[in-house]
C-alpha positions in Angstrom: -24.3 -10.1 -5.9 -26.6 -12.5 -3.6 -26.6 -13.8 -0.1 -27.5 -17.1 1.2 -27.4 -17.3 5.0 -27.3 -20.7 7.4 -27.5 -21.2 10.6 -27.0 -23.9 12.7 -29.4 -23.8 15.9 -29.0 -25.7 19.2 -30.3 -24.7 22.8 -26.6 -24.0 23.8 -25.0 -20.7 22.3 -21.6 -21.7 22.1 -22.8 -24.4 20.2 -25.4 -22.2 17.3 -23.3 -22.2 14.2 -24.5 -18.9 11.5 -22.3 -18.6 8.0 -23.4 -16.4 5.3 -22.0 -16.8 1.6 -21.5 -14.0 -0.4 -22.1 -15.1 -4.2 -20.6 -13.4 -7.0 -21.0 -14.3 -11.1 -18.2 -17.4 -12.2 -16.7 -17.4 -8.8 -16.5 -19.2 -5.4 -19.2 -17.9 -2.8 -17.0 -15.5 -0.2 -17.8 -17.4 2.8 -18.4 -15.6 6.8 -18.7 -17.5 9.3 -20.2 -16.3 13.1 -21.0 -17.0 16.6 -23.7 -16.3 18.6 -23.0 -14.7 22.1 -26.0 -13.9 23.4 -29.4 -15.0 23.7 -31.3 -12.5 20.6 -28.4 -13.6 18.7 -30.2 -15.3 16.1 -32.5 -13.1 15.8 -29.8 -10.3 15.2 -28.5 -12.5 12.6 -32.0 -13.0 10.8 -33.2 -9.6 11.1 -29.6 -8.4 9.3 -30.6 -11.2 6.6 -34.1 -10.1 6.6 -33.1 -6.4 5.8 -31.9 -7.8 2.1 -34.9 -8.5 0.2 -33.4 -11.0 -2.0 -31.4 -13.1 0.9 -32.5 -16.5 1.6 -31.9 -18.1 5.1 -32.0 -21.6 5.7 -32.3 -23.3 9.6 -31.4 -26.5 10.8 -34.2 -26.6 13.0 -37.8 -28.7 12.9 -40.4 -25.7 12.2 -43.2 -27.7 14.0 -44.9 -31.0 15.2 -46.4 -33.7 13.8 -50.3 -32.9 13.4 -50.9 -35.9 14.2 -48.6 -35.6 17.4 -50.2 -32.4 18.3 -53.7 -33.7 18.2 -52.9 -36.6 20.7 -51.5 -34.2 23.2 -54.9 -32.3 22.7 -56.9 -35.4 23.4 -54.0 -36.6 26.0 -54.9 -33.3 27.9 -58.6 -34.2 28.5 -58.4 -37.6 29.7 -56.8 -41.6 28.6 -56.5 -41.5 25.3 -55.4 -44.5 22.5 -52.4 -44.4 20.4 -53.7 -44.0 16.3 -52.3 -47.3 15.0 -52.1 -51.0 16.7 -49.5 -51.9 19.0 -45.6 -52.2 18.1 -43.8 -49.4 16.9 -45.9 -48.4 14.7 -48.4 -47.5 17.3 -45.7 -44.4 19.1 -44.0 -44.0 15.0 -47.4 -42.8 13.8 -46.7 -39.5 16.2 -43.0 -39.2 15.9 -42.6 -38.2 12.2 -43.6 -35.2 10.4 -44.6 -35.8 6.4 -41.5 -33.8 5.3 -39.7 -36.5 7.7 -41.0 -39.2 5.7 -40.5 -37.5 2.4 -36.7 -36.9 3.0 -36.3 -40.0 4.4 -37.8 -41.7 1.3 -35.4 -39.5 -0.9 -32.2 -40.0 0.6 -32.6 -43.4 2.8 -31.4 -41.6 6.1 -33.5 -41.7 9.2 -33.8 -38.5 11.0 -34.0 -37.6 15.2 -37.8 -37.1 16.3 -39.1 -34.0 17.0 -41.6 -35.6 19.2 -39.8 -38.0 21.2 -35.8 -37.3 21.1 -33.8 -33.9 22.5 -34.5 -31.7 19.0 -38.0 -30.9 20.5 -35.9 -28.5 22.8 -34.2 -27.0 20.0 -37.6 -27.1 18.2 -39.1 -25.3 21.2 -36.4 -22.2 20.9 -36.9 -21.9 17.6 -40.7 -21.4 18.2 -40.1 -18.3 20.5 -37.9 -17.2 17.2 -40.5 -17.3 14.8 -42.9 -15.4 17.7 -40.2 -12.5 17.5 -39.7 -12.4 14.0 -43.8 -11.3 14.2 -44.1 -9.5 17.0 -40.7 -7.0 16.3 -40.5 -7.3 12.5 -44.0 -7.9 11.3 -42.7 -11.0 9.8 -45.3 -14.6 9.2 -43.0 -17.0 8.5 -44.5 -19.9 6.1 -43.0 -22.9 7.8 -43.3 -24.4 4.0 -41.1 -22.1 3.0 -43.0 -22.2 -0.1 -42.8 -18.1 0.1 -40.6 -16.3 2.3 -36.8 -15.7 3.2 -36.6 -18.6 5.5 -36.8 -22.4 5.1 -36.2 -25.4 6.9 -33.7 -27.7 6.3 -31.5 -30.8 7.4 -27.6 -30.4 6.7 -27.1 -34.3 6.7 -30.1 -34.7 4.3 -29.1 -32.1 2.1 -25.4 -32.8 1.6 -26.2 -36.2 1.1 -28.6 -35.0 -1.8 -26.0 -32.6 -2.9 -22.7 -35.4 -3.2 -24.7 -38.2 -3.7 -23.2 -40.6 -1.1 -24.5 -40.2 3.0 -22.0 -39.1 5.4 -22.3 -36.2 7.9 -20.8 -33.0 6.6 -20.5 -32.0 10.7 -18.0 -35.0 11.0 -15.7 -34.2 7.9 -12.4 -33.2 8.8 -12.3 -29.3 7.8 -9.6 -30.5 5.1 -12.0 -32.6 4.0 -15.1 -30.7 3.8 -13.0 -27.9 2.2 -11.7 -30.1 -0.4 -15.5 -31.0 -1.3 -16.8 -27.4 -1.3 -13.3 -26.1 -3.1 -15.4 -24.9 -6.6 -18.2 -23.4 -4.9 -16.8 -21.8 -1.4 -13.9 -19.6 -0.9 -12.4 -20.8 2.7 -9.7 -18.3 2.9 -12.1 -16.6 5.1 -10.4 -14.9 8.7 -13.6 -15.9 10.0 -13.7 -19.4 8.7 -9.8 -20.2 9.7 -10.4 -18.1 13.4 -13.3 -20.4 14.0 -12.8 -22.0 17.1 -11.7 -25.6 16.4 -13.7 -27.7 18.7 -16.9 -26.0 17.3 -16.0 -26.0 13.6 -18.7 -28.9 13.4 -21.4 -26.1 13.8 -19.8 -23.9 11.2 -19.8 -26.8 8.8 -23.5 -27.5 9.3 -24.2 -23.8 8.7 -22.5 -23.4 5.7 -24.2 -26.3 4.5 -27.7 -24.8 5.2 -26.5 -21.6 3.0 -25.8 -24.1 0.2 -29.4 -25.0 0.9 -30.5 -20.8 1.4 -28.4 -20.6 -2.1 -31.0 -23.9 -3.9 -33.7 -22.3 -2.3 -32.8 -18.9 -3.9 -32.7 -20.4 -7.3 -35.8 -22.3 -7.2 -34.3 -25.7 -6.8 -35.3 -27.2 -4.0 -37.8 -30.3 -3.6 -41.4 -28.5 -2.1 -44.8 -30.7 -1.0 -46.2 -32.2 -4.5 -49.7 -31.8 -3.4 -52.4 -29.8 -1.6 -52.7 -32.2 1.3 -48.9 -31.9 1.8 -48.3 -28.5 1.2 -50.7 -27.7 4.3 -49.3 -30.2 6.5 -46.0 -28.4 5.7 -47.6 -25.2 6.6 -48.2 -26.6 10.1 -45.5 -28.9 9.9 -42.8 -27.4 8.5 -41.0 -28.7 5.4 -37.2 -30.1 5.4 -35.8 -28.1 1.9 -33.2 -30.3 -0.1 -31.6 -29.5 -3.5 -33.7 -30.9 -6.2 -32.1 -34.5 -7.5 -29.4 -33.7 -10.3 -28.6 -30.2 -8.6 -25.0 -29.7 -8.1 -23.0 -28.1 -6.1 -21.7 -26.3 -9.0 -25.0 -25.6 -10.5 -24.9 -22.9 -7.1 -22.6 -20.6 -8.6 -23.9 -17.6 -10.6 -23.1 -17.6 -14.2 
């Protein structure tokens, strides 16, 4: 028996989605789904995660900057500074994506928010003070790569797309729908899952999502940085984890 956990962050509580799915050999994952009440709630829910050595976590959250965004605040700070490319879009574009943003982008041909410029650099923000307490109560560095760890980075609307082959946003599913997709691999006779309060469901979607992605990550199948260069921008960065190409949903379940 595993665990793959997901969570679903956003600077408003009632709105932080966190599902866990229980996997067991030729069977649908049993599937929990929680709310967060309080403001340590997530880091409740990752240190209970954290206490199983082989659970995975995956967060729908940006685990850093752009470098190159960071380095023009730094200059920003001391004085006028230029943008890094000519002007036009490309001159503000150059400091609103990530690598892993371009990378997942490239893969499944959907264009992401920016951590620099749109309201995820909030989100992105809480999630820093997260990672803070994760090393100043538990000891634990996370590698934002997620290369090695219990916790990675991902994108629920990126990774379903890579996981059903077609773009949509699993959020936006009707919970018939998104049942009816997930009916092989999730068991959603949960009392959690049908107590979940209906105008939030949306979160709890996203989250279980991410513990499809925990679950990929688990099993060695997600898509990591290719080369040196990348794999220590991700380390700064962070790194958006996705199902390797041909992994389905299926594929999840232990045999």
């Amino acid at each position: 028996m595993t665990v793959s956990w997901g969570i679903d962050m956003s600077t408003a509580l009632p709105s932080v989605g966190v599902a866990s799915l229980t996997w067991h050999t030729a069977a649908p994952a049993t599937l929990s789904v929680h709310t967060v009440t309080k403001n340590d709630g997530v880091a409740e829910y990752l240190s209970q995660a954290l206490a199983d050595p082989t659970a995975v976590v995956a967060v729908d959250v940006p685990f850093g900057w752009p470098s190159g965004f960071a380095k023009f605040l730094a200059l920003h700070a001391q004085g006028p500074t230029p943008l890094p490319e000519p002007n036009g879009r490309s001159a503000w574009s150059a400091l609103a994506g990530r690598e892993t943003d371009r990378q997942v982008r490239e893969a499944v041909k959907i264009q992401g928010l920016s951590v620099s410029f749109d309201k995820l650099g909030a989100t992105a923000a809480m999630w820093s003070e997260i990672e803070f307490g994760l090393l100043a109560t538990m000891g634990h560095r996370l590698d934002r790569s997620g290369i090695t760890g219990p916790i990675v980075e991902t994108w629920p609307r990126a990774a379903w797309s890579r996981f059903v082959g077609r773009s949509e946003n699993p959020a936006k599913l009707t919970p018939t729908k998104f049942e009816e997709a997930l009916e092989h691999v999730v068991d959603f006779k949960s009392p959690s899952w049908r107590a979940y309060p209906e105008a939030r469901r949306e979160h709890a979607q996203d989250a279980i999502v991410c513990a499809l992605v925990a679950r990929a990550r688990q099993l060695d199948q997600t898509d990591l940085p290719k080369t040196m260069d990348t794999t220590t921008l991700a380390r700064s960065e962070g790194w958006i984890h996705i199902a390797k190409l041909g992994i389905s949903l299926s594929a999840l379940i232990p045999e």
